[in-house]
N, C-alpha and C positions, 0 to 999 in steps of 0.2 A: 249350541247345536250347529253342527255343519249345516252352512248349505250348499245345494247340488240344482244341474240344469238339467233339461233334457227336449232332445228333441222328439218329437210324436209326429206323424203324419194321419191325413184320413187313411183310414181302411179301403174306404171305394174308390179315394184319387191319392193317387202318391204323390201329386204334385204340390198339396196341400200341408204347408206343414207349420209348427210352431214351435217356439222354445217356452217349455215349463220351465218354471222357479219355484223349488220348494225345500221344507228342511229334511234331510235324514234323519229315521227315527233314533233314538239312542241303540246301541249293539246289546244280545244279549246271551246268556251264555251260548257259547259253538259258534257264534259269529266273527266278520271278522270284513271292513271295508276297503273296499280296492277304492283307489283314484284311478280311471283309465286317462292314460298319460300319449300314444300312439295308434291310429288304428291305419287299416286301409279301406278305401270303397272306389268298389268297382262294378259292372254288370252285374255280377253274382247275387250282391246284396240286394238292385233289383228285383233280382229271382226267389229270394225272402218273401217280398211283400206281394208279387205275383199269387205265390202260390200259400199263403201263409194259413189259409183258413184250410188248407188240406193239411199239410203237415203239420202246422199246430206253432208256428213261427212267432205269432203274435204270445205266445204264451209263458218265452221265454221269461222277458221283461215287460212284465204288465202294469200297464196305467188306468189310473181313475178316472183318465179326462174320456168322455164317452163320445165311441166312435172314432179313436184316433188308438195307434198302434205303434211299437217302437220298434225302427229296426233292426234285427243284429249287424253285428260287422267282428272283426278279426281283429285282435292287434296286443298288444300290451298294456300292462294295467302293475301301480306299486298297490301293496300291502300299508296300510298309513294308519288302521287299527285294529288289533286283535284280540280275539278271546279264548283264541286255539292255542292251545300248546304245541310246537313243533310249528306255529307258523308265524313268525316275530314281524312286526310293523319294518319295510323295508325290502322286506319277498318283492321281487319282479316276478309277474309271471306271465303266459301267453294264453288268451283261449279266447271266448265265445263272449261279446262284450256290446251294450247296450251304447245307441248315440248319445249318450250320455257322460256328464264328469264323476261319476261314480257308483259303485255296486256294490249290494251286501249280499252277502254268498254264506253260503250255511258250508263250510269245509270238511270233507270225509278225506285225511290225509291217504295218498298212496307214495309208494316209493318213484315217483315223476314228479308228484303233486300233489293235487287234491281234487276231488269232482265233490260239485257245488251238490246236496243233498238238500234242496230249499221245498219244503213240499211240493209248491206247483210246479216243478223240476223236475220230482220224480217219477213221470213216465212217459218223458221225452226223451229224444234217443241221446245214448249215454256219451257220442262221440260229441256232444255240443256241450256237454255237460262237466269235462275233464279239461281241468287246466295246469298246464308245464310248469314248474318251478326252474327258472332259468337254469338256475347251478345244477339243475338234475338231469339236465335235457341236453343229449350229445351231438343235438344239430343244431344246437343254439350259436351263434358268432356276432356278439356285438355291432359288429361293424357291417351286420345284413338284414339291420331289425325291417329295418324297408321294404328290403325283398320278402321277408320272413309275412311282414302283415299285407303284404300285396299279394302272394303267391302260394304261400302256402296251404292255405284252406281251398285255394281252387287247385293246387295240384295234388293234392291230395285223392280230389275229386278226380281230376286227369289220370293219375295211377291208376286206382280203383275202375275207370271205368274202360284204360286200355287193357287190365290184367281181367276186367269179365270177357271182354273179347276174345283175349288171347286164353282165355282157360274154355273158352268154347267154342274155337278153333275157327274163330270168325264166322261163327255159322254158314260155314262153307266158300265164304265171300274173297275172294281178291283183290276187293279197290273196296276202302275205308274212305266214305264221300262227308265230308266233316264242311257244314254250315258256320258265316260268324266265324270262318279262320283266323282271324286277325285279334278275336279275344284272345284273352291267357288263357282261360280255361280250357279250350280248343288246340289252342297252340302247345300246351302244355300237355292236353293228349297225343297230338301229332309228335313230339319227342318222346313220349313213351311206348309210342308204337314203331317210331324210325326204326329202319335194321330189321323188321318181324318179319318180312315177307311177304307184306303184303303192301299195294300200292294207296297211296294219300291223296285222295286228290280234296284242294282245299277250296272253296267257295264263299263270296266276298265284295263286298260291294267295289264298284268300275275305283273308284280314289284310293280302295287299301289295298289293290290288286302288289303293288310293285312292292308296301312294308312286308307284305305277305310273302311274296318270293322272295325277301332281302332275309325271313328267316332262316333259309336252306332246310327248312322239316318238311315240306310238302312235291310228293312229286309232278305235279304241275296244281298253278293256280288258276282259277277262272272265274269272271266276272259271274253276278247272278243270272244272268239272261244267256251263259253261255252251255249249249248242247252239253250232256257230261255220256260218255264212252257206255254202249249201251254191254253190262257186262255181270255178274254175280256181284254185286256191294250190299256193303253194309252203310246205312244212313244216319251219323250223329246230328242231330239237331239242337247245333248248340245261341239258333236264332228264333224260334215259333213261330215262325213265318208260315201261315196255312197258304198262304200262295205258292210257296218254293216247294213244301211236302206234297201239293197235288202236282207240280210238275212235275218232280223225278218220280210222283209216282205212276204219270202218265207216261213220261221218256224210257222209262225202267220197267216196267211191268212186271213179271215175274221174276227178273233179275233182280229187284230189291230186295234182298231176302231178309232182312231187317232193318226195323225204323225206331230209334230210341233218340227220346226228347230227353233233354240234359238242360239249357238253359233258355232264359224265355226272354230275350234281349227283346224283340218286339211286346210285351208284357202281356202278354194272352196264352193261358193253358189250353194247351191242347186238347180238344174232346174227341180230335179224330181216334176211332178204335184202331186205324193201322200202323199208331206209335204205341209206345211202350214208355213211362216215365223210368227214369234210372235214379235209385234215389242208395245214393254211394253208403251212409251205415249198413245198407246192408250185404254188401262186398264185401266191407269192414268187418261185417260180424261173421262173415264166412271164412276170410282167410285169417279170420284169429283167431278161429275153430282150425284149421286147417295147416299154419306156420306158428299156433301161439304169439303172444303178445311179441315178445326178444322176435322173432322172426319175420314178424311184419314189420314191425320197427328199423331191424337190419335191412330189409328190402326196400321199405320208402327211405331210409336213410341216402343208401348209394342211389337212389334215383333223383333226391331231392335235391343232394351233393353236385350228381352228373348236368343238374338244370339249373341251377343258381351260377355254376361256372361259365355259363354263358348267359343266363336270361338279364345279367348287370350290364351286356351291350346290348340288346335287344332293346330297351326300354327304358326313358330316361323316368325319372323321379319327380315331379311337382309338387311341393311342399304348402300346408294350408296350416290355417290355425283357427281356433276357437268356433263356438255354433255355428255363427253368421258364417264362416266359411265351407264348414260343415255343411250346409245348406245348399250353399251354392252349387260346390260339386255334386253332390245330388241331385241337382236338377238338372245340371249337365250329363251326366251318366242318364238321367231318365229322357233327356229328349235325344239322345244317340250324337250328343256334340263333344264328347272326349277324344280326344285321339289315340289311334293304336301304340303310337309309337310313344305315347307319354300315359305315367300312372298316377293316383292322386294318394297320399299320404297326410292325413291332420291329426297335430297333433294338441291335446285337448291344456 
């Protein structure tokens, strides 16, 4: 029997965490075990275990140890045994992957991939649930698996959430006031909105004011405590700060014409009713009702393309290994001690 490790954290404190040891059950037919071999963690993954009993996070990769949760993360994972035809021990592939050395995934081949069909899978949203077969996937590049598991499930996110905008004509808004500018996910909106027409102004704590304008995406940056131009915006909130959302809702008044919560770096869901959660599948499920699969594909392609070609000088890379390390960056991501300008990559 294999054995495999895994991290869990409590449910009620994410600070709390532990590495299980236990054996993998033997595979049985339609199955087929990944090794996860690279991932990334960042805020984002925070924003999992934030919000996990609303969207259903915890239920990805479920554990027996009672009271503790695993969290997703992004990255790469080999194929090491199979019982699928069409999917041979050896597959690299990219998707939706547990703090853990390993996964058994029940495989529904498609012409990318395969999305995991494992019962308690199936009625979770399908975008967490599909994973790329390197060879099949045209934005795949060796040589950017880094960027690929750092970036790409929060630009993704970025896309999605600058194209609701821009398909709803900013709800009338001119100045797009984005919280937490100095994360990627943020940052990575503010490049898919660059050039729209409409003005960026980026918000940030007094120390990442300068990484934040060294990006060139934002047309002016300003510290948290600074006045923002009282004028028609739109408010992303990609920090939870109930303190920041009742200023500009006090400074703005009727010029805030929308307030949508995106991530939850401060780790508290919003209950205020004058945000809006933005929960990006279902963007996803509109513009592939709307572009089909081939067209949204082609669309995040060239923007994915347009952002990797610079986001490799924006942000250096810090390289980690094994749980114990795994760990640690975790708890640095959770007490707000990462820095903007460096991102953490472990490889398992």
């Amino acid at each position: 029997m294999i054995s495999r490790w895994t991290v869990v954290v409590a449910r009620d404190d994410l600070t709390k965490t532990e590495v299980l040891h236990d054996e993998l059950p033997a595979l049985t037919d339609g199955e087929a075990l990944l090794r996860v071999d690279r991932v990334g963690l960042t805020a984002n993954n925070v924003t999992y275990g934030v919000i996990a009993d609303v969207i259903g996070y915890w239920r990805f990769f479920p554990t027996t140890a009672e009271g503790r949760g695993v969290i997703p993360v992004w990255g790469f994972a080999d194929v090491v045994e199979s019982t699928v035809d069409g999917l041979p021990a050896g597959t690299r592939v990219y998707g939706y992957l547990p703090m853990a050395s390993h996964l058994v995934v029940r495989p529904k081949l498609t012409s990318s991939g395969f999305v995991d069909v494992s019962e308690h899978r199936a009625d979770l949203p399908a975008v967490y649930n599909s994973y790329l077969v390197t060879t099949s996937d045209p934005a795949y590049d060796p040589r950017l698996e880094d960027l690929q598991v750092l970036y790409r499930p929060l630009f993704l996110t970025s896309f999605l959430l600058a194209d609701r905008l821009a398909d709803n004509g900013f709800y009338g808004a001119r100045t797009v006031v984005i919280s937490s500018a100095s994360s990627k996910t943020a940052f990575g909106t503010a490049q898919c909105l660059h050039n729209q027409g409409v003005r960026l102004v980026g918000l940030t704590s007094p120390r990442n004011v300068e990484f934040t304008k060294s990006l060139g995406l934002y047309d002016s940056v300003l510290p948290y405590d600074a006045a923002v131009d009282v004028e028609p915006a739109v408010y992303l909130d990609f920090s939870g700060s109930a303190d920041l959302r009742a200023t500009l809702h006090d400074r703005l008044g009727s010029e805030l014409v929308k307030d949508i919560s995106i991530g939850l770096t401060h780790q508290a869901a919003s209950a205020d009713p004058r945000s809006e959660f933005f929960f990006a599948p279902e963007q996803l499920r509109k513009r592939t009702a709307d572009w089909g699969s081939d067209g949204l594909a082609q669309r995040f392609g060239e923007a994915w393309r347009g952002f990797t070609a610079r986001a490799g000088d924006w942000v250096g890379v810090v390289g980690h290994s094994g749980p114990d390390e795994l760990i640690e960056v975790w708890q640095a991501v959770l007490q707000g001690k990462t820095n903007p300008n460096t991102a953490d990559v472990i490889t398992f």
